[in-house]
C-alpha positions as CSV (number, residue, x, y, z in Angstrom):
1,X,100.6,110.5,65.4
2,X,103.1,107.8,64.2
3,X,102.1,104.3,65.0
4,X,105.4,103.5,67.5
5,X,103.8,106.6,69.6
6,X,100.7,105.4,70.0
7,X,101.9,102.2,71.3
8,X,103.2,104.0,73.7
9,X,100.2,105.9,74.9
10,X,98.5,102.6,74.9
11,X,101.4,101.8,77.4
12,X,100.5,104.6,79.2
13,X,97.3,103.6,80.3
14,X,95.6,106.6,77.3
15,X,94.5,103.5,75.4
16,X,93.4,100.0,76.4
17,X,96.5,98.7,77.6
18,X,96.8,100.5,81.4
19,X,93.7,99.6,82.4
20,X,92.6,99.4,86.5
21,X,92.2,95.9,87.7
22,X,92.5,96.1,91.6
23,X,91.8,98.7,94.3
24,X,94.9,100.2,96.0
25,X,94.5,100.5,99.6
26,X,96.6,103.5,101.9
27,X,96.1,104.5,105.5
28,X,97.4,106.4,107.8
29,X,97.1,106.9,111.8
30,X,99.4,108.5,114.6
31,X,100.0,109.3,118.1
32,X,102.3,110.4,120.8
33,X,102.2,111.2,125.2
34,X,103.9,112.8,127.3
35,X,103.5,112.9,130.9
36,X,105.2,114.8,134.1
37,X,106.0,114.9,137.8
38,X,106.8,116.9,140.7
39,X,108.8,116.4,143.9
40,X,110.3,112.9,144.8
41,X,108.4,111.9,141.0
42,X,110.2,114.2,139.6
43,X,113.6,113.6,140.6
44,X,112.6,109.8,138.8
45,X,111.6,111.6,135.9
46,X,114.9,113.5,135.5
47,X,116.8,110.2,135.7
48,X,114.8,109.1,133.2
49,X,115.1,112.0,130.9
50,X,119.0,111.8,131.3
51,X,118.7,107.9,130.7
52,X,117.1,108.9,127.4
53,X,119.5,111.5,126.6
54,X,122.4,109.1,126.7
55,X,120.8,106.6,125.3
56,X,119.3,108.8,122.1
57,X,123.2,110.2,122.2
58,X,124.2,106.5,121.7
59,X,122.1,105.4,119.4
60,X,122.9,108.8,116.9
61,X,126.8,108.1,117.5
62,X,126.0,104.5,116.4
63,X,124.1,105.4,113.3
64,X,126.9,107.9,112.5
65,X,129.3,105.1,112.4
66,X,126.7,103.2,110.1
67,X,126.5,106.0,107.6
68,X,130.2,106.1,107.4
69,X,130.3,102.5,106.9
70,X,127.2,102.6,104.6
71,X,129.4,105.1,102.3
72,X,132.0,102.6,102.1
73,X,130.0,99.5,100.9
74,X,129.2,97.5,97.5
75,X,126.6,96.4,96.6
76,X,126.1,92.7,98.3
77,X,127.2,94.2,101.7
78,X,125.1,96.8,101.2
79,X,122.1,94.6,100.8
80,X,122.8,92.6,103.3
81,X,122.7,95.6,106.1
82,X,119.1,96.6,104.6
83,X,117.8,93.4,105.2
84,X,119.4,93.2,109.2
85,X,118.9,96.7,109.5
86,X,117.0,97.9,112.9
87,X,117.8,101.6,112.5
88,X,114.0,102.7,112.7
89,X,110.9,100.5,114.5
90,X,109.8,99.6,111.1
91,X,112.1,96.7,111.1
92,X,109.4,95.0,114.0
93,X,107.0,94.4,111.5
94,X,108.4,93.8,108.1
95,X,108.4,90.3,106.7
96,X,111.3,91.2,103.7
97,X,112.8,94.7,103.8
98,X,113.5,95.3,100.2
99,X,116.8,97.2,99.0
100,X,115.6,97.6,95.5
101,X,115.6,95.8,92.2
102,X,117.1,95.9,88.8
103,X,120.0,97.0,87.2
104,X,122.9,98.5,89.2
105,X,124.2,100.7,86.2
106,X,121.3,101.8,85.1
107,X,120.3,105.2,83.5
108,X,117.4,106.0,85.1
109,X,116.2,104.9,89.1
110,X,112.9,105.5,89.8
111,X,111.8,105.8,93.6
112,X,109.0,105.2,95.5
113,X,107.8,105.9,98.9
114,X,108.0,102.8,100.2
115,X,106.5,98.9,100.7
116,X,103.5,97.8,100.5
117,X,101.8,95.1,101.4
118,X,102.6,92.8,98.9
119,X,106.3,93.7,99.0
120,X,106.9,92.9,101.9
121,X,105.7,89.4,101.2
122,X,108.0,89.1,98.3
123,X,110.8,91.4,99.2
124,X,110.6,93.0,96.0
125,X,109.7,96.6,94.7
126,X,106.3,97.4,93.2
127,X,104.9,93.9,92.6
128,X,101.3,94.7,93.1
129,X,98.5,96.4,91.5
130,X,100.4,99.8,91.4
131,X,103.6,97.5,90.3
132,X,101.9,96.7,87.2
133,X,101.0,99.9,86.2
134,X,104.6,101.3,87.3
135,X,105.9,97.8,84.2
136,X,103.5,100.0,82.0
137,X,105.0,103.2,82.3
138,X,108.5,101.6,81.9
139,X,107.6,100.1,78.7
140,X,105.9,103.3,77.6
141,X,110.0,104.4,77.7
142,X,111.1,101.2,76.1
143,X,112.3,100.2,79.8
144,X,111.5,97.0,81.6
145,X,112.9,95.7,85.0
146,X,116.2,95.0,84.7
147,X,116.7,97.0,81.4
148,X,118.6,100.3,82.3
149,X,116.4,100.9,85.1
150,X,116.9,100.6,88.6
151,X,113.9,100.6,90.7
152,X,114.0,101.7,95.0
153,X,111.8,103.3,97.6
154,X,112.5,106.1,100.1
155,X,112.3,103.7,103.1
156,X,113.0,99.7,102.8
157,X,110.6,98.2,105.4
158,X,106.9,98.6,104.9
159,X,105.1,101.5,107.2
160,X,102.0,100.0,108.8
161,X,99.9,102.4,110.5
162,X,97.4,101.7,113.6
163,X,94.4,100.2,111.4
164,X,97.1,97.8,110.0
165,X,97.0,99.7,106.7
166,X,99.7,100.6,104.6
167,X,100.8,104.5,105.4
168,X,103.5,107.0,104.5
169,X,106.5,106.9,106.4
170,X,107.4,109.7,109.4
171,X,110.0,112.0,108.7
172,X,112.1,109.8,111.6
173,X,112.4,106.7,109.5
174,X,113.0,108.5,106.1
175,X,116.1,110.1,107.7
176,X,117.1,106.5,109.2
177,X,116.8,104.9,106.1
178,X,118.1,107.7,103.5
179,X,121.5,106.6,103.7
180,X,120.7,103.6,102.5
181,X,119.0,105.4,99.2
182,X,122.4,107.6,99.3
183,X,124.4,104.9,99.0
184,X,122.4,103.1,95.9
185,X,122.2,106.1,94.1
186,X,125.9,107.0,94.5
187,X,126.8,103.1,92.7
188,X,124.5,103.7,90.6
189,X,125.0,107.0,89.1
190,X,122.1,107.7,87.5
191,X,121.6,109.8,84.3
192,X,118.3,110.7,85.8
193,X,115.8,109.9,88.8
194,X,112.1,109.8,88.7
195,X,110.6,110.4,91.8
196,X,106.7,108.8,92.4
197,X,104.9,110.4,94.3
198,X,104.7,113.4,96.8
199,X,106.9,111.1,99.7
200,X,109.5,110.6,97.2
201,X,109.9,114.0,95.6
202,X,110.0,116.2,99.3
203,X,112.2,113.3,100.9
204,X,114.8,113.6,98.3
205,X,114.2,117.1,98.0
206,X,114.3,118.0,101.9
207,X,110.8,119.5,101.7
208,X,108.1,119.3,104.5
209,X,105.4,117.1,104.0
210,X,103.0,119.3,103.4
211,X,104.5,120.9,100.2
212,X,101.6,120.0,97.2
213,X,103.0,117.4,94.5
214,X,101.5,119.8,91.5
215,X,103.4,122.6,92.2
216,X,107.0,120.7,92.0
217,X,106.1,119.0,88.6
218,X,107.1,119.9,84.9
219,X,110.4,120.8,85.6
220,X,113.8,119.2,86.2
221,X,114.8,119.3,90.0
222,X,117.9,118.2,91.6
223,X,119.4,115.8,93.6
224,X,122.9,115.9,94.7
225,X,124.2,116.9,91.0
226,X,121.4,114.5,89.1
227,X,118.6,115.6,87.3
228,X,114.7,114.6,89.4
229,X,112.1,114.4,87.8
230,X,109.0,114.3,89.6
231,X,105.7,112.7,88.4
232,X,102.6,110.6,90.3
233,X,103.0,107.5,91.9
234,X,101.4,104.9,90.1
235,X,99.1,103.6,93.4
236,X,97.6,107.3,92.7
237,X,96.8,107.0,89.7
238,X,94.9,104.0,89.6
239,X,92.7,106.1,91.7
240,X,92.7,109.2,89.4
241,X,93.3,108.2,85.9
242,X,93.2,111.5,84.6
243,X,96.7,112.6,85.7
244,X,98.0,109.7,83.3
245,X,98.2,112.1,81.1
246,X,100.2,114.2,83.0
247,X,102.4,111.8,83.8
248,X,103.1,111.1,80.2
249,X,105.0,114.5,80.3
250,X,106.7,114.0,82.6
251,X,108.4,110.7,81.3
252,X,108.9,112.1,78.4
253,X,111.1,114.9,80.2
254,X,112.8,112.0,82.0
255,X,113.4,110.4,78.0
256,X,114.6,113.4,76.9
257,X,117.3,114.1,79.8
258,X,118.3,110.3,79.5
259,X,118.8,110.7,75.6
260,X,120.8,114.0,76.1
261,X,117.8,116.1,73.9
């Protein structure tokens, strides 16, 4: 093994440059309710049930005309209605949404799931523990922020579950906040995206949630026309070194669809 390769390894965490300095934390809690009536309660519940009709009508009409809109924007506008944007109730909570960072003709986009904690406190993209590793793995492809990479998440507002702990986002807000993700990857025009992590890859891939990571790895997928590649999100593996290796492969695929090999 040439010297310039193992560099690289080291980059990728299989020597003593990716090395685990901070726990990663993930959570996630949920819960609905319904409730019914009957006689004079019920005809209140029926008004209530039509009020919610419209009002669900309204608010699909009105997200309509934001997609359209959306589909139409640059990049400051576009932006700019990620951090106003109250499509989903993840917008209650957040401190920064964060569109993305890096640069808007680059190559290769890699996507998360979507803020953590420490993002939303600084309105960037992977800044934390996880962020670090995810600077490793760039540099493992002679990448850095900003250098022919372009780096996003799935949703723009950090999911918080019940315990106050970060959590994967409900199928609801991915779809309010895809066309947002649309949108930057049609400017963009990637050669390639990598997605992290199983939230990524069956979001962009209109999977359920259920489908297992392993079994959609080590091969090019697609995304409207663009080659996915799918590989581990870097919060994972600081909890399970071992797939580092794994993930190796799979940038390396993403390399070689980026140099045309």
């Amino acid at each position: 093994m040439n010297l310039g390769k193992v560099n690289k390894l080291q980059h990728m965490g299989l020597g003593p440059v990716w090395v685990r300095r901070h726990g990663v934390a993930a959570g996630i809690a949920a819960g609905t309710g319904t409730g019914s009536g009957s006689g004079a309660a019920s005809d209140v519940a029926l008004g209530a049930d039509s009020a919610i009709t419209i009002n669900t009508g309204v608010a699909r009409a009105s997200n309509d005309q934001q997609d359209a809109a959306l589909a139409a924007m640059d990049w400051d506008p576009l932006e700019a209605s990620i951090r106003e944007c109250t499509r989903c109730g993840l917008c209650e909570g957040r401190q920064h949404a964060v569109p993305g960072v890096g640069d808007r003709a680059a190559r290769s986009l890699f996507v998360g799931e979507g803020p953590g904690r420490n993002e939303d406190l600084q309105g960037e993209p992977f800044v934390g523990p996880a962020g670090q590793l995810l600077d490793n793995m760039l540099r493992a492809l002679d990448l850095a922020r900003g250098k022919d990479t372009y780096i996003a998440n799935i949703v723009k507002c950090r999911p918080v579950g019940a315990d106050g702990r970060d959590r994967p986002p409900t199928p609801d807000e991915v779809d309010a906040c895809m066309p947002y993700l649309r949108r930057q990857i049609a400017l963009i025009r990637p050669q390639v995206i990598i997605a992290l992590g199983k939230t990524a890859a069956v979001s962009l891939l209109g999977l359920p949630a259920d489908t297992a990571l392993a079994g959609l790895r080590g091969e090019p997928r697609e995304f409207d026309g663009i080659p996915l590649v799918i590989t581990y999100h870097p919060a994972y593996l600081l909890r399970q070194p071992a797939d580092k290796a794994k993930t190796w492969r799979d940038l390396c695929l993403a390399k070689h669809i980026i140099d045309g090999d």
